[in-house]
N, C-alpha and C positions, 0 to 999 in steps of 0.2 A: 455389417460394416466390416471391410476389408484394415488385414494391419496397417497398409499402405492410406488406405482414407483416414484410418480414426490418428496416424502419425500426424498427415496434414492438419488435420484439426488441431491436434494437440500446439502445434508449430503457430497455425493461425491465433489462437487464444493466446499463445506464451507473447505473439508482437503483440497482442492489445494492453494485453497485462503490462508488460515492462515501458509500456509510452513512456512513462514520466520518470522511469530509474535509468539515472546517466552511470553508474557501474556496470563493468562487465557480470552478467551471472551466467556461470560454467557448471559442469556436469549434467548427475540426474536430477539434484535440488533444484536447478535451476527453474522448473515448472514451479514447484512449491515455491520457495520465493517469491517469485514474478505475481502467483495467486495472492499470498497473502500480502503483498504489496499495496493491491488494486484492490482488496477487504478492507486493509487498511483507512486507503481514501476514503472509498463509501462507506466506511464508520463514521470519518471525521469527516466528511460530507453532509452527515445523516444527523452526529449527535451533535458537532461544534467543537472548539478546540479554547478551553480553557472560557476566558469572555467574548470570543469569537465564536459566532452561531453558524453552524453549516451553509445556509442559504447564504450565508458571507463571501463563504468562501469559491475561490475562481478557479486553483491549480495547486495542488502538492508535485514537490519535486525528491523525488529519493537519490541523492548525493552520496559520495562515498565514504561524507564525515558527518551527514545529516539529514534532516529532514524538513523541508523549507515550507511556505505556500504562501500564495499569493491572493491577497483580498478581493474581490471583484471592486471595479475601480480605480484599483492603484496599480501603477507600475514591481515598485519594490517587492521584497521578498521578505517575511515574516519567520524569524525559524524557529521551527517546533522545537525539537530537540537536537544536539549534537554529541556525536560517539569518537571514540578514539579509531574502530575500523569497523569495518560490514558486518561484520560478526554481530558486533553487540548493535547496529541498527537492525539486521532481520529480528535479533533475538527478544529486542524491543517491540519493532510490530506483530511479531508472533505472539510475543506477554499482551498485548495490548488485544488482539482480536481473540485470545482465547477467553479473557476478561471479559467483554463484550457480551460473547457466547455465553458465558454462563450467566449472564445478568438476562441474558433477554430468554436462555432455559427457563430460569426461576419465575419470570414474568410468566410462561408457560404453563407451569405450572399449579 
């Protein structure tokens, strides 16, 4: 694979990643981000969000004060959490999937 093909890749997966993040994400983080955005989801896709079960759930939105999602069914908008800037929302989903990962290592284990 040529630099030029595995760029476009990189480029195609960063649009699937970022669907549901209405922030701008800039630089080289920007892949990282976008990635652990879209882990995110399908964590809370997977495990459920508090007494809300994954199969519940329709759409997470990555906002630039928060993290919303939308029940299948309903219109409105449910918010997970809310942050004062982006910072401390990546830095949340980033706590949040590396938690994940180590719970389903030791499952491995």
């Amino acid at each position: 694979m040529s630099i030029q093909e595995f760029d476009k890749q990189m480029e195609r997966q960063f649009k699937i990643n970022k669907e549901n993040i209405t922030f701008s994400l800039r630089g080289d983080a920007k892949y990282f981000d976008a990635e652990q955005c879209k882990t995110f989801e399908n964590n809370i896709k997977a495990n459920g969000w508090h007494r809300i079960k994954g199969e519940d759930i329709d759409y997470l939105s990555f906002e630039k004060l928060g993290i919303y999602l939308i029940k299948k069914g309903h219109t409105g908008y449910h918010s997970m959490e809310r942050f004062s800037n982006t910072n401390q929302l990546k830095g949340f989903v980033q706590g949040y999937n590396s938690a994940v990962f180590m719970q389903t290592k030791k499952a491995w284990a």
